[in-house]
RODOKOL-158547 format. One line per 3 residues: number of its first residue (from 1); their letters; for each residue x, y, z of C-alpha. Coordinates in pm, 1 decimal, decimal comma. Layout:
BEGIN
NUM = A = X:Y:Z ~ ...
***
This chain:
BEGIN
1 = XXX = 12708,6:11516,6:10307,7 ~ 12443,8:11250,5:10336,5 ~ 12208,5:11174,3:10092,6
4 = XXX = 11850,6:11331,7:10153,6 ~ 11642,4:11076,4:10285,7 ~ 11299,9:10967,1:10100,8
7 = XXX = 11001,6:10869,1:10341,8 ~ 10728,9:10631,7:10191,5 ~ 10412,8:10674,1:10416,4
10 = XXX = 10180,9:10348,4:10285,1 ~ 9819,3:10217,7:10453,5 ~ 9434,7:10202,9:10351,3
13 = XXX = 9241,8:10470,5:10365,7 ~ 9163,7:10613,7:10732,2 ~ 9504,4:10506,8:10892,8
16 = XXX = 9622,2:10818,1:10984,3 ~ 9867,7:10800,2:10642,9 ~ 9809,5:11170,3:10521,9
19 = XXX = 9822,4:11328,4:10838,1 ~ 10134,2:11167,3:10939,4 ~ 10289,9:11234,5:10583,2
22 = XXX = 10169,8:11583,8:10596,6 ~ 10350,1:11584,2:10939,4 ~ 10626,6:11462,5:10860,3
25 = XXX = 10742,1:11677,7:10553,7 ~ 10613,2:12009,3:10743,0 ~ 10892,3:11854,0:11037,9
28 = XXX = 11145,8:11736,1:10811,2 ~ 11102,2:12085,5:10556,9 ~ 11073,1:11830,1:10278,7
31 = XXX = 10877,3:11768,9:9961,2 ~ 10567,1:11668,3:9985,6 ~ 10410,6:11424,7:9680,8
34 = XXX = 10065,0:11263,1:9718,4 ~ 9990,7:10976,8:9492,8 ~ 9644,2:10861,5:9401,9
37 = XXX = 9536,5:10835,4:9070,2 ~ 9148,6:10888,3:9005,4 ~ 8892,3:10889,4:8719,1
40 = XXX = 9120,2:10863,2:8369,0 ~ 9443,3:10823,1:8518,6 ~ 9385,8:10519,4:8663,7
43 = XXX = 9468,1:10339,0:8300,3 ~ 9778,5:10488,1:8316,0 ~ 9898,6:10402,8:8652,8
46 = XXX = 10231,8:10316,4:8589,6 ~ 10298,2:10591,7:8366,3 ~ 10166,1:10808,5:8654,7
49 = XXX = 10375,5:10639,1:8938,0 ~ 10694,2:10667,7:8703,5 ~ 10653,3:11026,5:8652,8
52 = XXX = 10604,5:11027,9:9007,0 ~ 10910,7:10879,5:9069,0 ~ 11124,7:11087,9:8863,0
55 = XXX = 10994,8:11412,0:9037,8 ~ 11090,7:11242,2:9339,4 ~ 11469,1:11194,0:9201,5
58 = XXX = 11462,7:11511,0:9045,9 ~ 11342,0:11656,2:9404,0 ~ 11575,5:11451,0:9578,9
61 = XXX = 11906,1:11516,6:9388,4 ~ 11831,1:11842,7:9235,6 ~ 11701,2:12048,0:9478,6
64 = XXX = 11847,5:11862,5:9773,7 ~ 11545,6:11777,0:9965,5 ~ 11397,8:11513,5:10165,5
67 = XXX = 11108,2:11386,1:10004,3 ~ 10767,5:11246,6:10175,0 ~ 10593,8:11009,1:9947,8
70 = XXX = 10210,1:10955,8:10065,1 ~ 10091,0:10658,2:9886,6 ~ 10303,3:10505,0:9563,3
73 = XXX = 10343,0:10124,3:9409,2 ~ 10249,1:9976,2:9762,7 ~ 9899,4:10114,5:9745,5
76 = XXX = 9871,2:9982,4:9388,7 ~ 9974,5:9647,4:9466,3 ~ 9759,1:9676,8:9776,5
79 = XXX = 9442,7:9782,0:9616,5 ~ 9465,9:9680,6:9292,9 ~ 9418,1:9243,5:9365,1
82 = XXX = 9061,4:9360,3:9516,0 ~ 8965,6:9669,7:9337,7 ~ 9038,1:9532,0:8981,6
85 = XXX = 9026,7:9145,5:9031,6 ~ 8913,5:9021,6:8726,6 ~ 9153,5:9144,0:8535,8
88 = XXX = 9543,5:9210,0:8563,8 ~ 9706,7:9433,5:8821,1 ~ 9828,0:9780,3:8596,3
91 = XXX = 10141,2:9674,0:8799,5 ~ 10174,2:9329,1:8653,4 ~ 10535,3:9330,9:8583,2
94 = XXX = 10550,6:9460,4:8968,1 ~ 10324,4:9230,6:9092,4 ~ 10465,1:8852,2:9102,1
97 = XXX = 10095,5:8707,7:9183,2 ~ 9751,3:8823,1:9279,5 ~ 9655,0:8528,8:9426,6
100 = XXX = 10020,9:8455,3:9605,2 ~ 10260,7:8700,8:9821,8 ~ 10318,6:9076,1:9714,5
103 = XXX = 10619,4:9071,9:9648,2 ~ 10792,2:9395,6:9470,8 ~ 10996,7:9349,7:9194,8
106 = XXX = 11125,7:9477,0:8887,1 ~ 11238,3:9834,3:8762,9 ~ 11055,2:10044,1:9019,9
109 = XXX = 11124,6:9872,5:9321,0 ~ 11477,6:9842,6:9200,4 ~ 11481,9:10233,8:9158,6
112 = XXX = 11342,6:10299,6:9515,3 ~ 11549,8:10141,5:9669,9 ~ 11864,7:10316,3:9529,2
115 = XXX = 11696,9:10556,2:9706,9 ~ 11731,2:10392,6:10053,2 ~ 11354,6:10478,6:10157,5
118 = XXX = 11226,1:10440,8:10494,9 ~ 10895,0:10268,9:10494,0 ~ 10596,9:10339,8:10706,8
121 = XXX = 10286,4:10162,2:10692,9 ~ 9990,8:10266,9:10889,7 ~ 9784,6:10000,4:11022,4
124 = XXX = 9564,7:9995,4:11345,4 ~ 9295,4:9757,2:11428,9 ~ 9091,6:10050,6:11448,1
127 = XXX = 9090,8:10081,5:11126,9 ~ 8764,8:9939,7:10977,9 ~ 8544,7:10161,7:11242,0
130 = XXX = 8797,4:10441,7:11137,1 ~ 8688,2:10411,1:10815,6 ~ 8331,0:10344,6:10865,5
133 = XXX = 8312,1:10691,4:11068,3 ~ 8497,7:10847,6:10767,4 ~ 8375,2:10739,9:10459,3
136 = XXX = 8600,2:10935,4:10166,7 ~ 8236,8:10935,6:9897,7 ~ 8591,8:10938,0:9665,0
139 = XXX = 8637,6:10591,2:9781,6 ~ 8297,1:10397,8:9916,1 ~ 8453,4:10043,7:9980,1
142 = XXX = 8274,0:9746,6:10096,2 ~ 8376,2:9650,3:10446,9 ~ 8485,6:9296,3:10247,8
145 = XXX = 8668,2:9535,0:10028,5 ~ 8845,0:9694,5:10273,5 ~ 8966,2:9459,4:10481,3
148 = XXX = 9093,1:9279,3:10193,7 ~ 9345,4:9576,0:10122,5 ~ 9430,7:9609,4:10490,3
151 = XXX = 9485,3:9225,0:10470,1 ~ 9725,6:9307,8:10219,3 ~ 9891,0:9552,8:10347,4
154 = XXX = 10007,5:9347,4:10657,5 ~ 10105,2:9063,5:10389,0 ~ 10342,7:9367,6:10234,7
157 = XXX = 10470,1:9409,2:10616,4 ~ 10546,0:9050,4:10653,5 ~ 10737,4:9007,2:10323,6
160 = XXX = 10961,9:9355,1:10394,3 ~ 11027,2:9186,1:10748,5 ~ 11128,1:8881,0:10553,9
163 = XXX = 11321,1:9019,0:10303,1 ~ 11517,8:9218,0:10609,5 ~ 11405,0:9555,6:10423,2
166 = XXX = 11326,6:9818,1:10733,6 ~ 10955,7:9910,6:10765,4 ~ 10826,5:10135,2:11077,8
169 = XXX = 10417,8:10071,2:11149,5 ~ 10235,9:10364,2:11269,5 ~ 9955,4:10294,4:11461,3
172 = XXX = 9712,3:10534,1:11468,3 ~ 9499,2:10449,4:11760,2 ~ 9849,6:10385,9:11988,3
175 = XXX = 9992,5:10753,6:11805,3 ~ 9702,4:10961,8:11651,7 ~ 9698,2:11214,8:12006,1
178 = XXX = 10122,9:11239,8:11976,0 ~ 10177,5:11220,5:11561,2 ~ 10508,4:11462,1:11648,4
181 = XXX = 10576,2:11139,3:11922,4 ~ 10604,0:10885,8:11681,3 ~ 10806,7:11115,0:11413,5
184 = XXX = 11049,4:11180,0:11679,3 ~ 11114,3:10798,8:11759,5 ~ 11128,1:10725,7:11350,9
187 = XXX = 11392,6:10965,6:11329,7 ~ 11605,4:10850,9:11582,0 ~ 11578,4:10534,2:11461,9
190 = XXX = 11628,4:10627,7:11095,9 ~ 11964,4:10867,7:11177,3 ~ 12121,9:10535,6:11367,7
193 = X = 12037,8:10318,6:11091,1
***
């Protein structure tokens, strides 16, 4: 029997992530975990994403399920080089440089990917007016802010592609009228893989 597959749905705010996570688990009948720590528990972001993770194993190998994952260590290495620049990333030992490539390392990348996740990142370059027309008052970014963490985000892209670890990119201005069109070509190309 094949392991139950874990689906990490990654982007900036506005990207279509949650809707296509949402999506996806109501498709796939899987577990659905959001991540995004607010208020307190952002001093205790890796604590959080760890406890995270283990509910995804637990999910995963206990109950049997697929697993959708909207938002996890990408998003912190994504947002936290411009949200939090003067000081250290909560992800430091994650994180190899701030100022250099994103580059996942260490124990919790190592422990995702035992779990052979398939990666989707939204980007579009509609993104910014996306955003603009959409402003979460949880999250009023700078236009400077934001397109810093999309910038990253398509950094995290490149490295995956040059590390040869699979990443799908959902675009929501090419996919946003046929979301069930796009989860349809990720898993047939996920069940060949």
């Amino acid at each position: 029997m094949p392991k139950p597959k874990l689906f990490i749905v990654e982007g900036c705010d506005a990207t279509g992530k949650s809707t296509l996570a949402k999506h996806l688990a109501q498709k796939l009948g899987a577990a659905y975990f959001h991540s995004s720590a607010k208020g307190a528990l952002k001093v205790a972001q890796k604590d959080y994403l760890f406890n995270i993770l283990d509910s995804v194993e637990q999910t995963m190998y206990g109950s049997n399920l697929p697993v959708v994952l909207d938002r996890h260590y990408l998003s912190e290495m994504c947002y936290a080089p411009v949200m939090r620049p003067r000081g250290q990333p909560i992800l430091a030992g994650e994180i190899v440089s701030i100022n250099k490539s994103l580059v996942p390392t260490g124990e919790m990348f190592a422990r995702i990917q035992q779990l052979n996740p398939i990666y989707i990142v939204c980007l579009s370059d509609k993104a910014l007016e996306n955003h603009r027309e959409n402003v979460d008052k949880d999250h009023p970014y700078s236009d400077a802010q934001y397109v810093a963490i999309y910038n990253n985000y398509i950094k995290v892209v490149r490295q995956f592609v040059n590390d040869s670890i699979p990443v799908h990119v959902y675009d929501i201005a090419q996919w946003d009228k046929n979301v069930e069109g796009f989860i349809e070509k990720l898993l047939h190309e996920t069940s060949q893989a």
